[in-house]
DRENTOR-722984 format. One record per atom (N, C-alpha, C): residue number from 0; residue in one letter; chain; atom name; x, y, z. Coordinates in steps of 0.1 Angstrom, whole numbers, plus 5000, padded with zeros to 4 digits. Layout:
residues N
    nr   rest   kette   atom     px     py     pz
   NUM      A       A     CA      X      Y      Z
...
//
This chain:
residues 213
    nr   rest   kette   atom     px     py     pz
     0      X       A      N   2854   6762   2030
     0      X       A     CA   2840   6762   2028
     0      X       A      C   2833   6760   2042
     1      X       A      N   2826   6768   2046
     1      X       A     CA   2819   6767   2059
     1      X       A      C   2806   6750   2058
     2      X       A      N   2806   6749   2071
     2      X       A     CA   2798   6738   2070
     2      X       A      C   2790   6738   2083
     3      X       A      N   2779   6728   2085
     3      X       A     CA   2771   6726   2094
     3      X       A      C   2772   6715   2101
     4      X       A      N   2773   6712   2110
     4      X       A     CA   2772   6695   2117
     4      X       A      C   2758   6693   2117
     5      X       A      N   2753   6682   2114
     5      X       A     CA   2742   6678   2116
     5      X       A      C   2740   6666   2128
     6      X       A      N   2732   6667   2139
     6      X       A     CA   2728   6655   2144
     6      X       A      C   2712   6652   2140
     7      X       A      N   2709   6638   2134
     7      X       A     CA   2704   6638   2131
     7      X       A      C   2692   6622   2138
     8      X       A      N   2682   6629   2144
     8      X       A     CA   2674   6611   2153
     8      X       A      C   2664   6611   2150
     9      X       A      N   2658   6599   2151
     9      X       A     CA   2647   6595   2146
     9      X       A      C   2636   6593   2162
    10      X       A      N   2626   6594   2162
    10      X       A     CA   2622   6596   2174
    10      X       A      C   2623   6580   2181
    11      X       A      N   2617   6585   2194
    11      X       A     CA   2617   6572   2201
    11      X       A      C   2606   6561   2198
    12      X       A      N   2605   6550   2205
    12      X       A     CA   2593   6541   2197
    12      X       A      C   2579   6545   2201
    13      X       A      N   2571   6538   2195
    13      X       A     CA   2559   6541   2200
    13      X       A      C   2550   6529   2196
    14      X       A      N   2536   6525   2205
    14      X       A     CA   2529   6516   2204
    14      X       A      C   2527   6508   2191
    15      X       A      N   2525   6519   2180
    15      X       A     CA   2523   6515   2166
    15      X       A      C   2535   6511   2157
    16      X       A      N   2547   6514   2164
    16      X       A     CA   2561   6509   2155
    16      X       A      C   2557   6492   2165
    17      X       A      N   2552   6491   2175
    17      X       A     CA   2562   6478   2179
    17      X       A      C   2544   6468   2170
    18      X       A      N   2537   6474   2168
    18      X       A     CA   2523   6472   2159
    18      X       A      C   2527   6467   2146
    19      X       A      N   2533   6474   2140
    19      X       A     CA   2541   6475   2125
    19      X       A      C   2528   6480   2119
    20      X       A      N   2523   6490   2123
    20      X       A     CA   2511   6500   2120
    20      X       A      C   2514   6516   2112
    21      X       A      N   2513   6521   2101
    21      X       A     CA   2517   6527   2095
    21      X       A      C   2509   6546   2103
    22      X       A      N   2520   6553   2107
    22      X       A     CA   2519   6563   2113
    22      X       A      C   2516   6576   2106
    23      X       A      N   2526   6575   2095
    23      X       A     CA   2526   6588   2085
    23      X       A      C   2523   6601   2093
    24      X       A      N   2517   6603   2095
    24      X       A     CA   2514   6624   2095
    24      X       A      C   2505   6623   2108
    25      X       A      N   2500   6613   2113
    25      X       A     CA   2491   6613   2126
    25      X       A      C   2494   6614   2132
    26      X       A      N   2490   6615   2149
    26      X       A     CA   2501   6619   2160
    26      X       A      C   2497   6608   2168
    27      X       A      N   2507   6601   2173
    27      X       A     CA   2509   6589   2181
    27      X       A      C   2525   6591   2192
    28      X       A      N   2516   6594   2202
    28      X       A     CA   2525   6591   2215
    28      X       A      C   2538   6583   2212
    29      X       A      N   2547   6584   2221
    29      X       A     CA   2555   6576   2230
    29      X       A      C   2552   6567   2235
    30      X       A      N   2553   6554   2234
    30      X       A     CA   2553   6547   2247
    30      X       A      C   2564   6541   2258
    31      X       A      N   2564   6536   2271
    31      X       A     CA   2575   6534   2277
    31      X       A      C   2587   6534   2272
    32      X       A      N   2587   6526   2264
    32      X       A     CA   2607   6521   2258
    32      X       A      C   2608   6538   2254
    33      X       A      N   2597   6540   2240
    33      X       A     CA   2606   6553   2235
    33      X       A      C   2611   6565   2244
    34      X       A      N   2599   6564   2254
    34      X       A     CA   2604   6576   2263
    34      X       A      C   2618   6575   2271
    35      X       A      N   2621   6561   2273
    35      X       A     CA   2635   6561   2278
    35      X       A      C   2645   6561   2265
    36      X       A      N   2638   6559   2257
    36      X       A     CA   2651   6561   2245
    36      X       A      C   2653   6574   2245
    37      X       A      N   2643   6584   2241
    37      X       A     CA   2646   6596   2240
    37      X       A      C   2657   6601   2257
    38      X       A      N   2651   6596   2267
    38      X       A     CA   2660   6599   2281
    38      X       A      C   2676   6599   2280
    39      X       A      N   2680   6587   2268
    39      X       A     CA   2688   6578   2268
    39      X       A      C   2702   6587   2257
    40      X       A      N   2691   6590   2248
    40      X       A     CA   2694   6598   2237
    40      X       A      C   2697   6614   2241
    41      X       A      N   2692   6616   2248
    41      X       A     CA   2689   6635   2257
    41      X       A      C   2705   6633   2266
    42      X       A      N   2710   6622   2273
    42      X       A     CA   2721   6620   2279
    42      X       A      C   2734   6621   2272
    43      X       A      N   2732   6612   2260
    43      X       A     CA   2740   6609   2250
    43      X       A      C   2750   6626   2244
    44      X       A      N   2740   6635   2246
    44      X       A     CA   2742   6644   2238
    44      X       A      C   2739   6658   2248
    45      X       A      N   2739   6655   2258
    45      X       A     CA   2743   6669   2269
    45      X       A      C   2753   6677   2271
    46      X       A      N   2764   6669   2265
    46      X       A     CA   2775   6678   2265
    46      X       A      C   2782   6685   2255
    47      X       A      N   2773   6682   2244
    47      X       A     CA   2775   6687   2231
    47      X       A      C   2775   6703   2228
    48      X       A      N   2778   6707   2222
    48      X       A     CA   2781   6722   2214
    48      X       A      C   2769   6720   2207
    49      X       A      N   2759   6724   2208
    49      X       A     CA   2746   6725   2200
    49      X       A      C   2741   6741   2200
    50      X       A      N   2740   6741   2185
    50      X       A     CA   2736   6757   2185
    50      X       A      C   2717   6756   2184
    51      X       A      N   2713   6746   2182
    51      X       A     CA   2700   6747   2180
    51      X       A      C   2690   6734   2178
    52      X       A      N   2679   6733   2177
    52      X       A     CA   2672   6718   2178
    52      X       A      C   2660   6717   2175
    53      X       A      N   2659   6711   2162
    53      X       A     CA   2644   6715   2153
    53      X       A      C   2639   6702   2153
    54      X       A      N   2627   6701   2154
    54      X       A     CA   2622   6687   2156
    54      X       A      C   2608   6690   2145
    55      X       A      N   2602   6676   2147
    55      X       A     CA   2589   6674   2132
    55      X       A      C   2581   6678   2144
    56      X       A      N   2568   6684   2141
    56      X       A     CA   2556   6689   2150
    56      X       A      C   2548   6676   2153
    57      X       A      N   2549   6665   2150
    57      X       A     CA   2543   6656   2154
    57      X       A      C   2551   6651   2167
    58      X       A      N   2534   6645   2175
    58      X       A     CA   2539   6643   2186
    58      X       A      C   2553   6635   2193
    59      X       A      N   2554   6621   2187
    59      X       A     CA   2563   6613   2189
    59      X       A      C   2578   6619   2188
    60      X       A      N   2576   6630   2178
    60      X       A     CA   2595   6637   2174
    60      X       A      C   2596   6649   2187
    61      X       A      N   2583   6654   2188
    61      X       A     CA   2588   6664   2195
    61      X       A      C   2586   6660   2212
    62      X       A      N   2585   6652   2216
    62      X       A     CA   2588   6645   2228
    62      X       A      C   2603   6642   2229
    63      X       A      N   2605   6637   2219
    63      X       A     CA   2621   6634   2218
    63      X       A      C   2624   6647   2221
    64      X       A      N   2627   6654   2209
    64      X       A     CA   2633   6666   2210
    64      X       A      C   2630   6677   2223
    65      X       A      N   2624   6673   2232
    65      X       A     CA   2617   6683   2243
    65      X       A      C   2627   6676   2252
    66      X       A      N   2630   6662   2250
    66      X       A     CA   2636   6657   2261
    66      X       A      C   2652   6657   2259
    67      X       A      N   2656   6660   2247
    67      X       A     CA   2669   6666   2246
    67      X       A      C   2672   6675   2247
    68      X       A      N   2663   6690   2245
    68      X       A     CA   2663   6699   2248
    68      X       A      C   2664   6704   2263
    69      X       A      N   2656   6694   2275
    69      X       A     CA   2657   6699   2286
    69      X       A      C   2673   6696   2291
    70      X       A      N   2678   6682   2285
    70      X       A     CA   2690   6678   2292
    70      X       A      C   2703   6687   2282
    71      X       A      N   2702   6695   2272
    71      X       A     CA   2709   6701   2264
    71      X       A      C   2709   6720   2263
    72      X       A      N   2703   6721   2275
    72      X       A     CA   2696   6737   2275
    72      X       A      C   2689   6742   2264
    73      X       A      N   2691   6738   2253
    73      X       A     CA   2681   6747   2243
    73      X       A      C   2671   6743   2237
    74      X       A      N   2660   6750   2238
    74      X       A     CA   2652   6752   2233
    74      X       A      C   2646   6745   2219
    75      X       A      N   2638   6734   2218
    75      X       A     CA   2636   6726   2207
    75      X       A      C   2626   6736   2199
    76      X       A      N   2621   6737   2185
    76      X       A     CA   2617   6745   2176
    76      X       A      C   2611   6733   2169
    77      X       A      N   2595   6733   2166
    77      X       A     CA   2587   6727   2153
    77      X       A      C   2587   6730   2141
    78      X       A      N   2591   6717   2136
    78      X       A     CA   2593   6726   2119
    78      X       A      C   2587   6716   2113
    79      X       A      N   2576   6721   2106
    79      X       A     CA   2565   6710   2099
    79      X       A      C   2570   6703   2084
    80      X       A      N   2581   6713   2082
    80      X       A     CA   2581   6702   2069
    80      X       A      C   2591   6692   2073
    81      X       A      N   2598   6692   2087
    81      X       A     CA   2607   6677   2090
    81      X       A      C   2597   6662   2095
    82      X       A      N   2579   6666   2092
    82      X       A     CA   2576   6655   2092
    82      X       A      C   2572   6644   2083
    83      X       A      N   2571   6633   2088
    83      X       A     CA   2572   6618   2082
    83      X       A      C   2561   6624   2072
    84      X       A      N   2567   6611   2061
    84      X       A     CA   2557   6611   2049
    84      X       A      C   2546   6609   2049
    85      X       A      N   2540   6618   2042
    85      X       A     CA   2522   6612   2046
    85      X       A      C   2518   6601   2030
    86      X       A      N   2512   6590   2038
    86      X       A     CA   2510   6580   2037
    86      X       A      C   2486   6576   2032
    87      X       A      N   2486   6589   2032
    87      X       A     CA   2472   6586   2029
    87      X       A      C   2464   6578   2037
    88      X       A      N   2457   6573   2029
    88      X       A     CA   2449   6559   2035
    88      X       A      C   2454   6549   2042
    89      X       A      N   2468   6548   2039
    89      X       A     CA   2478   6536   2045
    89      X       A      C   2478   6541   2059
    90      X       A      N   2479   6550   2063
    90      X       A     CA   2479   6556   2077
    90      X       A      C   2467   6548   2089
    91      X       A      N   2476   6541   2104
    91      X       A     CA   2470   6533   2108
    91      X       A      C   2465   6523   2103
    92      X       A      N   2473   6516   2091
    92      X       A     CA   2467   6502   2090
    92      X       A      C   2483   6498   2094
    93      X       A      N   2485   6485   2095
    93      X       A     CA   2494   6474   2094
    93      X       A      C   2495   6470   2081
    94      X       A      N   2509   6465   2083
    94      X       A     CA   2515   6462   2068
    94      X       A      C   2506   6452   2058
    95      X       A      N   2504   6442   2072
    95      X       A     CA   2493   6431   2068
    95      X       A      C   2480   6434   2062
    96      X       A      N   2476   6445   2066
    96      X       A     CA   2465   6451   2062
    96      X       A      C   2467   6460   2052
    97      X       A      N   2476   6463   2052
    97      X       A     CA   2480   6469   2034
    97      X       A      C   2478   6461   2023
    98      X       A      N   2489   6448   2025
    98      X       A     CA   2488   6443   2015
    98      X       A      C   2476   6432   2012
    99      X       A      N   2466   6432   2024
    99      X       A     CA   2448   6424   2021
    99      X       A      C   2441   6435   2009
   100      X       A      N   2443   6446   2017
   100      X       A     CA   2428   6459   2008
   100      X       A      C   2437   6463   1995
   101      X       A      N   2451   6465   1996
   101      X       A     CA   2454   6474   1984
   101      X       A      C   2468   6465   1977
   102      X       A      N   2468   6452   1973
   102      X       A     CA   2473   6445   1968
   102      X       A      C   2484   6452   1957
   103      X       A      N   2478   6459   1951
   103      X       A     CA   2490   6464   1936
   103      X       A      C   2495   6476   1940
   104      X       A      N   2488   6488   1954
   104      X       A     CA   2494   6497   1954
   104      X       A      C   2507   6494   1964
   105      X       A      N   2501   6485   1974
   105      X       A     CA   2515   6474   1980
   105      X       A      C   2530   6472   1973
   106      X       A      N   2522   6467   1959
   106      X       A     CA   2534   6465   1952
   106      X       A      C   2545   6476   1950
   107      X       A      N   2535   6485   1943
   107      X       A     CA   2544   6500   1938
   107      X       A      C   2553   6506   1954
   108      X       A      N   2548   6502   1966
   108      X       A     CA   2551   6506   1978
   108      X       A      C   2563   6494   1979
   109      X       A      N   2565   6487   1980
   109      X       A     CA   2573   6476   1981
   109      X       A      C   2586   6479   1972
   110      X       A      N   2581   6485   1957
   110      X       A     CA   2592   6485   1945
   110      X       A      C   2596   6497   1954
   111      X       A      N   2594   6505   1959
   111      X       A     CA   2593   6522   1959
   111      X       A      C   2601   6528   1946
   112      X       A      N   2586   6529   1941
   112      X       A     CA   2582   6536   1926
   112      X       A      C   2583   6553   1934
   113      X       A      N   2594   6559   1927
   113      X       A     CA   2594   6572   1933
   113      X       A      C   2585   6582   1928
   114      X       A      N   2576   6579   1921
   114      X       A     CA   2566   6585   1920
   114      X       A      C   2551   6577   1917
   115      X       A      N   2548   6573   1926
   115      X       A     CA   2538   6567   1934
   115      X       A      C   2533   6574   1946
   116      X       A      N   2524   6579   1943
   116      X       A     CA   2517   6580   1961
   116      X       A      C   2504   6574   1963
   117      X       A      N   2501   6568   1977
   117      X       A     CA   2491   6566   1980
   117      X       A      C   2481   6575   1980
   118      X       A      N   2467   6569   1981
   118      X       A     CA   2459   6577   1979
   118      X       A      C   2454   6590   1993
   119      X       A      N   2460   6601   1990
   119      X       A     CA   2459   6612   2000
   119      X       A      C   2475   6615   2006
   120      X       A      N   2481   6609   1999
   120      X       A     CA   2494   6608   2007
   120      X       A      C   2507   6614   1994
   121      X       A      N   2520   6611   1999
   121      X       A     CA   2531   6616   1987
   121      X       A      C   2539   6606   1984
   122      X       A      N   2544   6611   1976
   122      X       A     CA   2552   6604   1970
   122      X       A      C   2570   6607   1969
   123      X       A      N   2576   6592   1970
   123      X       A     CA   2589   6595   1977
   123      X       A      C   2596   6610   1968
   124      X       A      N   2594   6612   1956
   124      X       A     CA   2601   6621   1949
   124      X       A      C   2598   6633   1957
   125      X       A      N   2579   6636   1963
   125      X       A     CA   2574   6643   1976
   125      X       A      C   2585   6650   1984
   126      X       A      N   2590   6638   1990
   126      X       A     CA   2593   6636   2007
   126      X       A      C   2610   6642   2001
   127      X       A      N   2617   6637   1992
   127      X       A     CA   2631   6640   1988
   127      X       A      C   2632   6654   1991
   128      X       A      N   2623   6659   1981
   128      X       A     CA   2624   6675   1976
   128      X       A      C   2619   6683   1992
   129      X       A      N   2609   6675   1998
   129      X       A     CA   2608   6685   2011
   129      X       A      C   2619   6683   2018
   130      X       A      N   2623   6673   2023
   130      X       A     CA   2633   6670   2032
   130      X       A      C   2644   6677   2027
   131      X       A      N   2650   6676   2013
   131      X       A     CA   2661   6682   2010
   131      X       A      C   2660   6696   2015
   132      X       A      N   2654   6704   2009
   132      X       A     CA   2652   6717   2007
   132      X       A      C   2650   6721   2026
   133      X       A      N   2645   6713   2035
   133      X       A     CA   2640   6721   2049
   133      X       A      C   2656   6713   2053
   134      X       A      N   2660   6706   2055
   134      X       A     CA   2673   6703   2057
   134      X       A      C   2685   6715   2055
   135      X       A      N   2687   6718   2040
   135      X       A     CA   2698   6732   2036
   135      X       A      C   2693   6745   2043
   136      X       A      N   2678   6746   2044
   136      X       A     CA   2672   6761   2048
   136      X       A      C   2678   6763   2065
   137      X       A      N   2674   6753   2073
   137      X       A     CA   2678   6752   2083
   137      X       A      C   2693   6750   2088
   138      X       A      N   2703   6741   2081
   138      X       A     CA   2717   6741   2080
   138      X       A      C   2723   6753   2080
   139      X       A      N   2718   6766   2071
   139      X       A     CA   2725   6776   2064
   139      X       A      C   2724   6789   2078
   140      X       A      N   2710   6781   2086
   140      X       A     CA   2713   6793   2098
   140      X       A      C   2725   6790   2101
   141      X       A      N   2731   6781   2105
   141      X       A     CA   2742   6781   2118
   141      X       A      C   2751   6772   2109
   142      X       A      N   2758   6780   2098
   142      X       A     CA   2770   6778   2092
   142      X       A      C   2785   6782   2101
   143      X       A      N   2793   6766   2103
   143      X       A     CA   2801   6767   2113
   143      X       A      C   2795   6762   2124
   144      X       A      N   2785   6754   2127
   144      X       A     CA   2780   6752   2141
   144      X       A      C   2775   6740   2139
   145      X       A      N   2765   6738   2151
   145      X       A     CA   2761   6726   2151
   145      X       A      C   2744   6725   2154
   146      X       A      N   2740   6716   2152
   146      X       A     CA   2721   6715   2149
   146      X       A      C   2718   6700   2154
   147      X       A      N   2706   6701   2157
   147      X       A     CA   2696   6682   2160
   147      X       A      C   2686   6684   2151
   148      X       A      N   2682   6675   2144
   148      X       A     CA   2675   6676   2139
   148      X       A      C   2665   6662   2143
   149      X       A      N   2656   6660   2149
   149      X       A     CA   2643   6650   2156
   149      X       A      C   2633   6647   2146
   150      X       A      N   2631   6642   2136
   150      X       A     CA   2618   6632   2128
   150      X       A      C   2620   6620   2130
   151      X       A      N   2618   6613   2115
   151      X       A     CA   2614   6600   2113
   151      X       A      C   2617   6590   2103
   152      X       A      N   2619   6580   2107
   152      X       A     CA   2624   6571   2095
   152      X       A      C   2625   6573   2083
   153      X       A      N   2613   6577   2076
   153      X       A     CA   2616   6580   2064
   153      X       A      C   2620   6594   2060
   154      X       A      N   2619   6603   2068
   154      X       A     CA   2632   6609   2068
   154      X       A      C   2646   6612   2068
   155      X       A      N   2646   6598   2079
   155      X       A     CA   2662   6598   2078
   155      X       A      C   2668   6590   2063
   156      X       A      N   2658   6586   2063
   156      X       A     CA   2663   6573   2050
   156      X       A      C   2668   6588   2040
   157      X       A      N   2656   6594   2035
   157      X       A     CA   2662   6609   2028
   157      X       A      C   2676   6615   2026
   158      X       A      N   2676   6614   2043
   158      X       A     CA   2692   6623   2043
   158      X       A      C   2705   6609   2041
   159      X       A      N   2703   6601   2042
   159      X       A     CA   2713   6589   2039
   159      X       A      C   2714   6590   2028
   160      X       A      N   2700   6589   2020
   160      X       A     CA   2701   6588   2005
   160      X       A      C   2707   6599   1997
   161      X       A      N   2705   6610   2006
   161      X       A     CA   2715   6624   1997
   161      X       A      C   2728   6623   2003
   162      X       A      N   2728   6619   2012
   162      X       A     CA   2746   6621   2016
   162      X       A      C   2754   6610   2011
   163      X       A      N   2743   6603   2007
   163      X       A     CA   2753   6587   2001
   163      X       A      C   2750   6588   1986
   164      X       A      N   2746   6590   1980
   164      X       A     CA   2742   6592   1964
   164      X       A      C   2731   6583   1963
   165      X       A      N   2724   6576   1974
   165      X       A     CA   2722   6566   1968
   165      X       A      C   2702   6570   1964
   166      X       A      N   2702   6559   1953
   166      X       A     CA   2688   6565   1944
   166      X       A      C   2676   6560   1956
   167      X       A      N   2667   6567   1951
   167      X       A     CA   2654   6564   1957
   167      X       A      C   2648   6551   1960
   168      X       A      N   2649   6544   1949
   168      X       A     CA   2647   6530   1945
   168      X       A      C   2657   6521   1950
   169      X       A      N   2669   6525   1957
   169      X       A     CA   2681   6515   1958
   169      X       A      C   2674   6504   1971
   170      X       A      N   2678   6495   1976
   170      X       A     CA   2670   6488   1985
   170      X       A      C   2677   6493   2003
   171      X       A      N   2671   6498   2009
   171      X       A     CA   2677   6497   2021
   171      X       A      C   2684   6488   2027
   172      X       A      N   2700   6494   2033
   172      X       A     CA   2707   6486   2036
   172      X       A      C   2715   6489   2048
   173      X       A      N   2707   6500   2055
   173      X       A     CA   2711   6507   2064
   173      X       A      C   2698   6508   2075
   174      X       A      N   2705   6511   2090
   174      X       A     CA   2697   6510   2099
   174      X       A      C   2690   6523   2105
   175      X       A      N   2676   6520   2105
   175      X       A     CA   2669   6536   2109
   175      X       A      C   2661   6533   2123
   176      X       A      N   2668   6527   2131
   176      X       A     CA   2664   6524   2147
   176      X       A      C   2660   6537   2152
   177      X       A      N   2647   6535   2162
   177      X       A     CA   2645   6542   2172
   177      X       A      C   2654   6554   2181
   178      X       A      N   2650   6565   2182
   178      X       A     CA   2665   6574   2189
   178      X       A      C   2678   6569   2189
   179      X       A      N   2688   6559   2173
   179      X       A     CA   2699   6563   2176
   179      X       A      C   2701   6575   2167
   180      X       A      N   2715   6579   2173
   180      X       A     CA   2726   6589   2166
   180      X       A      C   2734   6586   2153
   181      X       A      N   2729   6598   2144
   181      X       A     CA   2732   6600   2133
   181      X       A      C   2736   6610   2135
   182      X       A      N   2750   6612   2121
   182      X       A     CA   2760   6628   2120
   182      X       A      C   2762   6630   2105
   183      X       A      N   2759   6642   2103
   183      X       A     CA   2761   6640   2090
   183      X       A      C   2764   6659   2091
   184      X       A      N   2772   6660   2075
   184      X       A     CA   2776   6674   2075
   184      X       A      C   2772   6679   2061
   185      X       A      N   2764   6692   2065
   185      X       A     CA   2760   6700   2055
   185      X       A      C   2767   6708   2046
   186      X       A      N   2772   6713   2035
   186      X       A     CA   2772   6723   2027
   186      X       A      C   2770   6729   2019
   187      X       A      N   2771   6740   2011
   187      X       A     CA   2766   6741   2001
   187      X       A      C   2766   6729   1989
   188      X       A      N   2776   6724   1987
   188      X       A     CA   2773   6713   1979
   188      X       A      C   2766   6701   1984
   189      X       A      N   2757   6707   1992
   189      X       A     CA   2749   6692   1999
   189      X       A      C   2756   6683   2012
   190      X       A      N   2750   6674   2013
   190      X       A     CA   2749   6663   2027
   190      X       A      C   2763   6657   2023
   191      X       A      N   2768   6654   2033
   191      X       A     CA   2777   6639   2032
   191      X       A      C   2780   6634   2048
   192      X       A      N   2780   6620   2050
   192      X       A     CA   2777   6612   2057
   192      X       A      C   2790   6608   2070
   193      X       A      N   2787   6614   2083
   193      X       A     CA   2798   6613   2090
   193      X       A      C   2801   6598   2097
   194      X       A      N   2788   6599   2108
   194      X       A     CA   2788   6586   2112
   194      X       A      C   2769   6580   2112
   195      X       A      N   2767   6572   2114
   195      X       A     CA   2753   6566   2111
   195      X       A      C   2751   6554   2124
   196      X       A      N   2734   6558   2130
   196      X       A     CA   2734   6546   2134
   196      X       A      C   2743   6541   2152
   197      X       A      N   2746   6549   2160
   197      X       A     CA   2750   6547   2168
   197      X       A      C   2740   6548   2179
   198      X       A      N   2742   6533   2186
   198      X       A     CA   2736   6524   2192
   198      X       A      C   2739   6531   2209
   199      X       A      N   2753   6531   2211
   199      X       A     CA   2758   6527   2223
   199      X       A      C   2750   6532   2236
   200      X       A      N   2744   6544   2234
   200      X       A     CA   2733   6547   2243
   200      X       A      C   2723   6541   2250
   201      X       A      N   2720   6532   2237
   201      X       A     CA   2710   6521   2241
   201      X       A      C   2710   6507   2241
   202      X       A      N   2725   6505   2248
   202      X       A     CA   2728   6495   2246
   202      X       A      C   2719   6484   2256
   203      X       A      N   2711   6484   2262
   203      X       A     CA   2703   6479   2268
   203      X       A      C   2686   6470   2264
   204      X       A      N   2692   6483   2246
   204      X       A     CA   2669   6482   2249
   204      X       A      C   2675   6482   2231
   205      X       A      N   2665   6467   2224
   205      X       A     CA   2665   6469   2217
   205      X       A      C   2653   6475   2203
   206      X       A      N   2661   6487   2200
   206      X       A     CA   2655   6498   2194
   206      X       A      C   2648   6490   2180
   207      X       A      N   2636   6494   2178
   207      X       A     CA   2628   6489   2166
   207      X       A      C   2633   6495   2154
   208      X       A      N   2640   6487   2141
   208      X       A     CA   2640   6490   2131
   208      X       A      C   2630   6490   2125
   209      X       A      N   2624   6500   2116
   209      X       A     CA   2613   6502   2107
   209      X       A      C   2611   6512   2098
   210      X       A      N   2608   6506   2085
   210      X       A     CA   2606   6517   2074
   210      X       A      C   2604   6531   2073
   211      X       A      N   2589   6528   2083
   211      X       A     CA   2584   6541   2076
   211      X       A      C   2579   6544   2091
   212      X       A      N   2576   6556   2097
   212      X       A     CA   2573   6553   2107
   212      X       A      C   2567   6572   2107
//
């Protein structure tokens, strides 16, 4: 059965991750660290066999992906449904400030009630079904090859959760750091999980874990 390699990163940091400020669908820069993460990350992966490199159209992913694209020869491509979950109202507040104004929808956010969405925003059952579905569409081009795929935490959490079985609701137990490297392989019967989470790149600078970003 033919298959896809996936590389799979989450973008570099930015002002509002080291904020703990909820980003969702807005577009929020790079700041210093991420831009060397993405530098860091772009090195990591220059000598790779990459057939192609699709990144979320938000700014933060496609910085990344511009900066691995220049150190990897090809050409990064925006694909709007690989971005972060939109988050509604929650967008630009802080966590702290979630749970002052909107106390019970906190909660349901906290349980993650997979069908819950903030108000203006989706809901994780949302974010599964997009992510799954723009993940396979994109895989199926370059069956036998290899791909980068550049969004965002709660994207990546997606593709862990389909390559690992694990449910929507299970509690995270895994790491969705800033620009590291994830591998994962596609096929027709879905995702399964190569390696996850590799640091060594940045071994210098430590990369912000966070939710949702």
């Amino acid at each position: 059965m033919e298959a896809t390699r996936i590389i799979a990163i989450r973008h570099g940091e930015t002002a509002w991750n080291v904020d703990a400020r909820i980003q969702g669908q807005l577009d929020i820069e790079l700041n210093r660290t991420g831009r060397w993460q993405a530098r860091r990350a772009a090195q990591a992966l220059a000598t790779e066999d990459i057939d192609a490199i699709y990144s979320s159209h938000l700014l933060r992913a496609w910085e990344t992906a511009d900066t691995i694209a220049e150190a990897t020869g090809r050409m990064a491509q925006a694909i709007e449904a690989l971005q972060e979950r939109g988050f509604g109202v929650f967008e630009g507040k802080t966590f702290s400030q979630i749970e002052d104004t909107w106390p019970e929808q906190a909660l349901k956010w906290r349980k993650r009630d997979p069908h819950w969405r903030p108000e203006g925003g989706e809901s994780l059952q949302d974010l599964q079904q997009r992510i799954v579905r723009a993940t396979s569409e994109l895989a199926q081009r370059h069956l036998g090859g290899q791909i980068v795929l550049v969004a965002h935490g709660g994207v990546l959490d997606v593709m862990y959760r389909a390559a690992t079985g694990q449910d929507l609701q299970a509690p995270r137990t895994w790491n969705l750091g800033n620009a590291t490297i994830n591998r994962l392989l596609w096929t027709p019967d879905g995702l399964t999980l190569v390696g996850w989470a590799d640091t060594r790149h940045l071994e210098d600078d430590e990369a912000l874990d966070e939710t949702s970003a």
